[in-house]
C-alpha positions as a Markdown table, in Angstrom:
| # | Residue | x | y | z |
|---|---|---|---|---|
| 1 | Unk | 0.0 | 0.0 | 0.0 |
| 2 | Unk | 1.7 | 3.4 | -1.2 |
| 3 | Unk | 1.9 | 6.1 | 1.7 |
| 4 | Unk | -0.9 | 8.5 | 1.1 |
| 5 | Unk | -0.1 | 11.9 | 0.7 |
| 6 | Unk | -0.9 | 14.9 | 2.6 |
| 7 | Unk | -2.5 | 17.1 | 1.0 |
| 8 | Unk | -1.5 | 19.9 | 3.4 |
| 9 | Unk | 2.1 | 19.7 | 2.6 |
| 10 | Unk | 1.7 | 22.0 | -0.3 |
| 11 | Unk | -0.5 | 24.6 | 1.4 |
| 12 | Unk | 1.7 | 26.7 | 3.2 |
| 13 | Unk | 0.2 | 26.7 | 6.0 |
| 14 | Unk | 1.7 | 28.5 | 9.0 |
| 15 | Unk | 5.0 | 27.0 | 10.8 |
| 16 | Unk | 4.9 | 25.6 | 14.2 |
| 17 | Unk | 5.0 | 28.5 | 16.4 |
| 18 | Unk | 3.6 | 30.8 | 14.3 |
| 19 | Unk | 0.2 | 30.9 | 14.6 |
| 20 | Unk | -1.0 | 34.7 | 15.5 |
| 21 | Unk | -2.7 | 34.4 | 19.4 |
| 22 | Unk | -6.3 | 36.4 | 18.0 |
| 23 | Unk | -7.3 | 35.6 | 14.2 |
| 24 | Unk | -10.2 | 36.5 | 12.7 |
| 25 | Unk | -11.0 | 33.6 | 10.0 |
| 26 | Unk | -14.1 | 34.8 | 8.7 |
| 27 | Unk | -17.0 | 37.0 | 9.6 |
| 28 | Unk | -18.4 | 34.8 | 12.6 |
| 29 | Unk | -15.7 | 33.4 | 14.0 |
| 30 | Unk | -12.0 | 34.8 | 15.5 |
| 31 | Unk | -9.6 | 32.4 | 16.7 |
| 32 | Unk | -7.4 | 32.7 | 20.4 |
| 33 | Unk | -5.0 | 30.7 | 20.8 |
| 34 | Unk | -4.3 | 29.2 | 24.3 |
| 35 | Unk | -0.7 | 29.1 | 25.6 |
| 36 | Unk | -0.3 | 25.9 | 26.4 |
| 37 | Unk | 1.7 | 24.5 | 23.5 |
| 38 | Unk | 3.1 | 20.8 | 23.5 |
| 39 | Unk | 3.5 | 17.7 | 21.6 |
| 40 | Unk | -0.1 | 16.9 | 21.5 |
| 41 | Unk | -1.6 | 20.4 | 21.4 |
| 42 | Unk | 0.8 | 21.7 | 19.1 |
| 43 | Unk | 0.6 | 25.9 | 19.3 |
| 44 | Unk | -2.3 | 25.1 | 22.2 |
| 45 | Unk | -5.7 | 25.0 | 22.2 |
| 46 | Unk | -7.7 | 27.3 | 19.8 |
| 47 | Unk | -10.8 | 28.6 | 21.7 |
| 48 | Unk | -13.3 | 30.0 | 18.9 |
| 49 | Unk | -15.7 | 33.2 | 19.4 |
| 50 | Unk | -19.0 | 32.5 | 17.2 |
| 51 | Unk | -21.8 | 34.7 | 16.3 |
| 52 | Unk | -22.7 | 37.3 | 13.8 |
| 53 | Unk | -21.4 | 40.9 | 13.0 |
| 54 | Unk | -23.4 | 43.7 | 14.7 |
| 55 | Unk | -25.4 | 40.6 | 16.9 |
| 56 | Unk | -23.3 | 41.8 | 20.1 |
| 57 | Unk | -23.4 | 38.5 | 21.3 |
| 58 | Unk | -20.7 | 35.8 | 21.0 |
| 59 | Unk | -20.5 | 32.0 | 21.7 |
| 60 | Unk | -17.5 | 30.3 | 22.9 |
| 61 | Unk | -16.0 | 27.2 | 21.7 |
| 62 | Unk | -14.0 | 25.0 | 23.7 |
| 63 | Unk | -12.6 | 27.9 | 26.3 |
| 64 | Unk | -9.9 | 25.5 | 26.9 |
| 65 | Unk | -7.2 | 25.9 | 30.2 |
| 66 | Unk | -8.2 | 28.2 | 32.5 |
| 67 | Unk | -5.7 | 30.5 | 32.7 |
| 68 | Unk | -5.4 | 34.4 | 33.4 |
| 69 | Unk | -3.7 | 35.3 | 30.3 |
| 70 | Unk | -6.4 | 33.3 | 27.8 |
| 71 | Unk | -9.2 | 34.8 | 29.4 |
| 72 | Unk | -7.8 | 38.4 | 29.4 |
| 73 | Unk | -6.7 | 36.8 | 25.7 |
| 74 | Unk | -10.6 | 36.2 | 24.7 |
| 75 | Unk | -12.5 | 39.3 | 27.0 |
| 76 | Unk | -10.3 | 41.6 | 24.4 |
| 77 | Unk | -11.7 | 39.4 | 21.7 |
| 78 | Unk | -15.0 | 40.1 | 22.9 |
| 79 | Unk | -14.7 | 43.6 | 23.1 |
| 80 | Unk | -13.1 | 43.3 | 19.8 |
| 81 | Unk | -16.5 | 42.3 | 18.5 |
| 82 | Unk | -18.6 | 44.3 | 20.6 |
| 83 | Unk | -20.0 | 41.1 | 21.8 |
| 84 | Unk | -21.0 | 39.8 | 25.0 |
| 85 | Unk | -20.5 | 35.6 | 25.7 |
| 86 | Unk | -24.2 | 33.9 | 25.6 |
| 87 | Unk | -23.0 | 30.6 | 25.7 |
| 88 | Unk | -20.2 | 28.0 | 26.4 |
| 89 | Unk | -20.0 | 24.9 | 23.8 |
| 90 | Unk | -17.7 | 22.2 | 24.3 |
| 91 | Unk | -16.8 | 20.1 | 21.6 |
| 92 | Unk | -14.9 | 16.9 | 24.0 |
| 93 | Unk | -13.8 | 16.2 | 28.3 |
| 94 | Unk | -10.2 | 16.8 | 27.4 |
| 95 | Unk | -9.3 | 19.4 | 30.0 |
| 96 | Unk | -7.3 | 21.1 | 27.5 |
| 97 | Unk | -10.7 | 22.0 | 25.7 |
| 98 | Unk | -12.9 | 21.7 | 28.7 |
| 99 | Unk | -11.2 | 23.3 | 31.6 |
| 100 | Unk | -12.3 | 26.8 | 31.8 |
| 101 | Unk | -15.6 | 25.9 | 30.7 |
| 102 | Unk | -17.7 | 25.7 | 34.1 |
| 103 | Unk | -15.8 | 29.1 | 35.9 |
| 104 | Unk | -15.9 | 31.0 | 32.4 |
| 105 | Unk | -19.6 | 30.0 | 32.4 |
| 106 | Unk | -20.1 | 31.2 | 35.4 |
| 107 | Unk | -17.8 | 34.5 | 35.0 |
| 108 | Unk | -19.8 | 35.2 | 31.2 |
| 109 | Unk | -23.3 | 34.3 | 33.0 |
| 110 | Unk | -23.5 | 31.9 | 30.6 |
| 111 | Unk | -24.9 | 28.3 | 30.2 |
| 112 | Unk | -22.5 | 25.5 | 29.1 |
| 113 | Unk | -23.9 | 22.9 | 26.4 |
| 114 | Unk | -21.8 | 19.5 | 25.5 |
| 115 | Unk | -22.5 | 16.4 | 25.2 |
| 116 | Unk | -21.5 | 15.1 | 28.6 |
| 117 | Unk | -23.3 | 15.6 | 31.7 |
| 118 | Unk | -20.1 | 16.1 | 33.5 |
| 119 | Unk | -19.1 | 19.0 | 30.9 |
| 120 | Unk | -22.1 | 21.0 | 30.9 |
| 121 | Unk | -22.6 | 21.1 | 35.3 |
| 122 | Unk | -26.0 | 20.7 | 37.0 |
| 123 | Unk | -27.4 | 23.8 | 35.0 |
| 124 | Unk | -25.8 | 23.5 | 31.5 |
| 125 | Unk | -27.6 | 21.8 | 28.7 |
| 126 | Unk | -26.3 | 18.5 | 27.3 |
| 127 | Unk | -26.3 | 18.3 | 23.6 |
| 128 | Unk | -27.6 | 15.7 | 21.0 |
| 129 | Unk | -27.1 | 14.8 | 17.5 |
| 130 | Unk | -28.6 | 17.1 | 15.1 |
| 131 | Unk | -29.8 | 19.5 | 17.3 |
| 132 | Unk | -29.5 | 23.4 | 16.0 |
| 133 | Unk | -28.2 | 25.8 | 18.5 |
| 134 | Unk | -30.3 | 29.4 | 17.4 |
| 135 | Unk | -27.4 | 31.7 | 19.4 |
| 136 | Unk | -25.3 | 35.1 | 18.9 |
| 137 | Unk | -27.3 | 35.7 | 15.6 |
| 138 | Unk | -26.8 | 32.6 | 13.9 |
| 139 | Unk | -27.3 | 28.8 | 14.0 |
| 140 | Unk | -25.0 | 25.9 | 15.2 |
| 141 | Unk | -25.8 | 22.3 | 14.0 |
| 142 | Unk | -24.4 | 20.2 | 16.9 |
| 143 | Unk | -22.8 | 17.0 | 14.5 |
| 144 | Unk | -21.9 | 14.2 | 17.0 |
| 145 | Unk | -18.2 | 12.7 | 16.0 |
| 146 | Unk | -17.2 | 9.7 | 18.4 |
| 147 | Unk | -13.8 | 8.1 | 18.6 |
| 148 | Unk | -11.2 | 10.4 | 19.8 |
| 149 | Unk | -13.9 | 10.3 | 22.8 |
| 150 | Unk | -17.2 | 9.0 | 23.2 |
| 151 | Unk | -18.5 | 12.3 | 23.8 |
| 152 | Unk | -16.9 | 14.4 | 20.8 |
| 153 | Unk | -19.1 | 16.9 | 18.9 |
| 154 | Unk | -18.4 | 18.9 | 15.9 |
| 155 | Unk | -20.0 | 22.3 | 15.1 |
| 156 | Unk | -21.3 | 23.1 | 11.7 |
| 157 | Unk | -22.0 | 27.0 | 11.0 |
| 158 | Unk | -24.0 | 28.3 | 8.7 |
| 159 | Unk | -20.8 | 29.8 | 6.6 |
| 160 | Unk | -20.3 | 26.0 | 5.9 |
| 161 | Unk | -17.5 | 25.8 | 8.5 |
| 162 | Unk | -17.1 | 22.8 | 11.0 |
| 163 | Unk | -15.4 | 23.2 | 14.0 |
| 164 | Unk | -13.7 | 19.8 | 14.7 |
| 165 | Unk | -12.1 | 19.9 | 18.0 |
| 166 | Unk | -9.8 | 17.0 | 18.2 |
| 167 | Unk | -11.2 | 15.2 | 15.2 |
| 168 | Unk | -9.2 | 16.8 | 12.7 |
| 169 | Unk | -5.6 | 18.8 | 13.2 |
| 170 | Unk | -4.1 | 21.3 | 11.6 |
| 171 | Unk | -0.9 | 19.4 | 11.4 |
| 172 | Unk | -0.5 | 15.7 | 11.4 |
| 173 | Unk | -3.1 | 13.3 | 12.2 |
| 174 | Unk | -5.7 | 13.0 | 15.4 |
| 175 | Unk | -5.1 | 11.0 | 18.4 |
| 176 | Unk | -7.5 | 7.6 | 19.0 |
| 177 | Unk | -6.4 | 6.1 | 22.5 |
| 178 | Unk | -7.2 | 2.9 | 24.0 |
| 179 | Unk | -9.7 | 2.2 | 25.6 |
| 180 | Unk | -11.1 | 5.6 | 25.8 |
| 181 | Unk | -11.2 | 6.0 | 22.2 |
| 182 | Unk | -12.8 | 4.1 | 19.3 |
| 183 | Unk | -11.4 | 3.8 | 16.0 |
| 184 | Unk | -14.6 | 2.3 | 14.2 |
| 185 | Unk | -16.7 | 5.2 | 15.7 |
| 186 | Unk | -13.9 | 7.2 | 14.4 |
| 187 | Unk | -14.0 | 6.4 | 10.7 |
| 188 | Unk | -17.3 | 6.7 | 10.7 |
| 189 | Unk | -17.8 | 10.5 | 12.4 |
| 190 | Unk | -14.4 | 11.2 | 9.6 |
| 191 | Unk | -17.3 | 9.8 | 6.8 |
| 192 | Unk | -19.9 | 11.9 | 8.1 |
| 193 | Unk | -17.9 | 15.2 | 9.0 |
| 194 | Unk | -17.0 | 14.3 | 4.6 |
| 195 | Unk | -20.9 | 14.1 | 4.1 |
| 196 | Unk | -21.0 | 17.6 | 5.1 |
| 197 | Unk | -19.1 | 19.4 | 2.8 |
| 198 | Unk | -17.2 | 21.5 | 4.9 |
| 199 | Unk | -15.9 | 25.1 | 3.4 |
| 200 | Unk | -13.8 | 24.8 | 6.3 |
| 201 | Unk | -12.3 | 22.9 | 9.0 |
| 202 | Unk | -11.5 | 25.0 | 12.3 |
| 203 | Unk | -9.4 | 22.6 | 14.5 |
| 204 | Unk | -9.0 | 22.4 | 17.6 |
| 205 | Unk | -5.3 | 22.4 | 17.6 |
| 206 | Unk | -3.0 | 24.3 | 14.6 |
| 207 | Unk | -4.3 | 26.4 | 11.8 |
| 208 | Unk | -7.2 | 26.4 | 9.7 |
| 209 | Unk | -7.7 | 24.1 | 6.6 |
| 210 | Unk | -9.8 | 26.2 | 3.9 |
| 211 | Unk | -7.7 | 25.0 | 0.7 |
| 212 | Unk | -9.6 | 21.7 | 0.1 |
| 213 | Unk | -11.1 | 20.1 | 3.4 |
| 214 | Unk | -12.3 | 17.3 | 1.8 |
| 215 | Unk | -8.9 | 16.4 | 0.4 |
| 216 | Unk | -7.6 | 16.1 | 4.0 |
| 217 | Unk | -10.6 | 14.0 | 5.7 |
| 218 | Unk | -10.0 | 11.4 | 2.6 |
| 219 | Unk | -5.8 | 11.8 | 3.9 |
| 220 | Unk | -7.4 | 11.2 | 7.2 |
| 221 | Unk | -8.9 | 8.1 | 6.1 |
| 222 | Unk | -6.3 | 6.6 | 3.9 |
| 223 | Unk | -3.9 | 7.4 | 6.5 |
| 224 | Unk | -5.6 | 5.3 | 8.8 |
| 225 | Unk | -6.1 | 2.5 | 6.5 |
| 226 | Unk | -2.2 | 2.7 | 5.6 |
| 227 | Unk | -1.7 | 2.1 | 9.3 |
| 228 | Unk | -3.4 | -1.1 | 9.6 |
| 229 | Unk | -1.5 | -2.3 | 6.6 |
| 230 | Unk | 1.8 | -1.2 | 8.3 |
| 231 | Unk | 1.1 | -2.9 | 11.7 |
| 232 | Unk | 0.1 | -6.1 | 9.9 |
| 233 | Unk | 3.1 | -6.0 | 8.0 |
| 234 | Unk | 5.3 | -5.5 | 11.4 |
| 235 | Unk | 3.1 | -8.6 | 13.0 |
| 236 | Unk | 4.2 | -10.8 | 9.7 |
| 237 | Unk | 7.7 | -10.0 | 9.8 |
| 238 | Unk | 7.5 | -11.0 | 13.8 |
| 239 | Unk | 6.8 | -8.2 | 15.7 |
| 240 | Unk | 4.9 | -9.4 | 18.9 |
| 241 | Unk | 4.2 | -6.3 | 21.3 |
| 242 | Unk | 2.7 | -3.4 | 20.9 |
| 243 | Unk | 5.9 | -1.2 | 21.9 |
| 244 | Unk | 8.0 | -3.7 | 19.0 |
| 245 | Unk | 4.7 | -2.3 | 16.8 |
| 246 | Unk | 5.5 | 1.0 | 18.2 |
| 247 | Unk | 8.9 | 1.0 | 17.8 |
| 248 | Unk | 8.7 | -0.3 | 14.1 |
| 249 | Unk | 5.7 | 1.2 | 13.0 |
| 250 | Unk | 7.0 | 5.1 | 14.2 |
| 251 | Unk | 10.5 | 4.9 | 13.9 |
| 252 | Unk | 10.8 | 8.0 | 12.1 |
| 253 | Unk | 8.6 | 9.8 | 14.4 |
| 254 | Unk | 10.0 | 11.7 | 17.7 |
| 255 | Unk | 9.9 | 9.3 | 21.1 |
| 256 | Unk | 7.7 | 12.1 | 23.0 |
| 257 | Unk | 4.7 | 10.9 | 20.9 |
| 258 | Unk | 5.8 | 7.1 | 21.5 |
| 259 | Unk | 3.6 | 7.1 | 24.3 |
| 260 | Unk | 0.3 | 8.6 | 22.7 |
| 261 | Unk | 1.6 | 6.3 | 19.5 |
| 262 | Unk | 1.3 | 2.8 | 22.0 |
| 263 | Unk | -2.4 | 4.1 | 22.7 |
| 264 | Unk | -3.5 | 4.7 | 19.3 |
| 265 | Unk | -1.9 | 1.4 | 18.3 |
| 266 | Unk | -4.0 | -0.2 | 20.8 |
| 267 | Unk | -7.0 | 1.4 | 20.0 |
| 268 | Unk | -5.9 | 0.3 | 16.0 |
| 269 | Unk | -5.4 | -3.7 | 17.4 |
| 270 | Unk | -8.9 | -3.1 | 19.3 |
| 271 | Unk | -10.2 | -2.6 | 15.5 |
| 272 | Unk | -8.4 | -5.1 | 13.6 |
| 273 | Unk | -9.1 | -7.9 | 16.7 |
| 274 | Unk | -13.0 | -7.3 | 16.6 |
| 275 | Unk | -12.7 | -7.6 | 12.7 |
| 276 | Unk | -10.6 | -11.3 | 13.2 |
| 277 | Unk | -7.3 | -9.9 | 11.6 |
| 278 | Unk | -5.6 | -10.2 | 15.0 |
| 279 | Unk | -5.7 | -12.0 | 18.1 |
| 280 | Unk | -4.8 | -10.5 | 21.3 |
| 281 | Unk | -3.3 | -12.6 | 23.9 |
| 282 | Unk | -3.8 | -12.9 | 27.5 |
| 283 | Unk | 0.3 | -11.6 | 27.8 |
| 284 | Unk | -0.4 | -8.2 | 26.1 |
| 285 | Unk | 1.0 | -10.1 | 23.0 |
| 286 | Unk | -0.7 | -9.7 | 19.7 |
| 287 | Unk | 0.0 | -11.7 | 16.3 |
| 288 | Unk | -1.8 | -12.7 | 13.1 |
| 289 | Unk | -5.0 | -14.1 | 12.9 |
């Protein structure tokens, strides 16, 4: 199987590092970036203000850590807009998305809405599939995408945009962890984010993707298939483990991500084991079917 390409390579998107800390992207939503860059959040978590020019109200998406400076960060993006927060949404748990959520909530006056219980606190509102939020001037469809958690949302606006939290990255590819994540649920919220037609995708972590959206959910999903193929490969020529999967499988990537790697490759062997290409033994070992 030839390694797929990614389409975002030719883009030019911004470097590591270089992402401005407020953006506006288009007319109903700016960007803040959080400061809490790393491996696995990249330049930090992007907390998006939604709503409509002139509405004076403003919806925030995944408020992220709560920290002094990001909140200072996103009141001047408020006052930016002339805009007043009406609501908290939370796309995921992760407490790089979800942390500030409850005290911003209750700072803003504003209700939280996600899809766990937990997120949204004894007076938030916990979202379904398919439901459209009528807030700050415009209308959110609430698009449930499962697998990097179970309780993952997307946000389709009315521009056509999706905000897709974790789903989607700016750079590389998203993290499915065992047992917490799922990668069948995955593929399948990556199919239905595609059915969509997204103008845009506004990740949760690193820039944009406007060029061709499409083009990187089927990378997405050819990526993923390419990684079954290579762990297969790696348990035919006698790999046994899933750190000599690891080990073979992202040899060219940096050890820091080793550890996130092991749980995706778990989560991948989860997949292939249910599907009878594996077994998984009672050791921790895996091998061929």
């Amino acid at each position: 199987m030839p390694v797929p390409t990614d389409p975002r390579g030719v883009w030019g998107l911004p470097a590591p590092g270089a992402l401005p800390r407020t953006a506006e992207l288009e007319p109903l939503v700016t960007r803040v970036l959080a400061p809490n860059p790393s491996p696995m959040t990249l330049d930090g978590t992007n907390t998006y203000l939604v709503g409509a020019p002139g509405s004076g109200q403003a919806v925030v998406v995944d408020p992220g850590p709560d920290e002094p400076a990001h909140l200072a960060a996103v009141e001047a993006a408020l006052a930016a807009r002339a805009a007043r927060c009406v609501a908290v949404l939370v796309t995921h748990h992760h407490g790089d998305h979800a942390a500030a959520a409850l005290p911003w909530g209750a700072r803003f006056g504003a209700p939280v809405a996600a899809a766990a219980a937990a997120v949204a606190g004894p007076d938030g509102r916990v979202l379904g599939a398919g439901e459209r939020l009528g807030l700050a001037g415009t209308t959110i469809g609430v698009v449930a995408t499962p697998g990097h958690t179970a309780d993952h949302l997307a946000f389709r606006l009315e521009s056509g945009g999706v905000l897709v939290g974790d789903h989607v990255l700016g750079r590389g590819t998203s993290v499915v962890t065992h047992p917490e994540g799922d990668v069948v649920a995955y593929l399948d919220s990556l199919r239905r984010v595609h059915d969509l037609g997204p103008s845009a995708l506004y990740c949760g972590h690193g820039p944009e993707l406007t060029e061709d959206p499409a083009a990187v959910l089927d990378y997405y999903l050819a990526h993923r298939a390419h990684r079954e193929q290579q762990l297969l490969d790696a348990l035919a020529a006698g790999a046994g483990t899933v750190d000599e999967l690891v080990a073979t499988v992202y040899a060219e990537v940096s050890r820091a991500v080793w550890p996130a790697a092991a749980q995706s490759t778990r989560a991948t062997l989860a997949k292939l084991a249910a599907e009878g290409r594996v077994e998984l033994t009672d050791g921790g070992g895996v091998r061929p079917a």
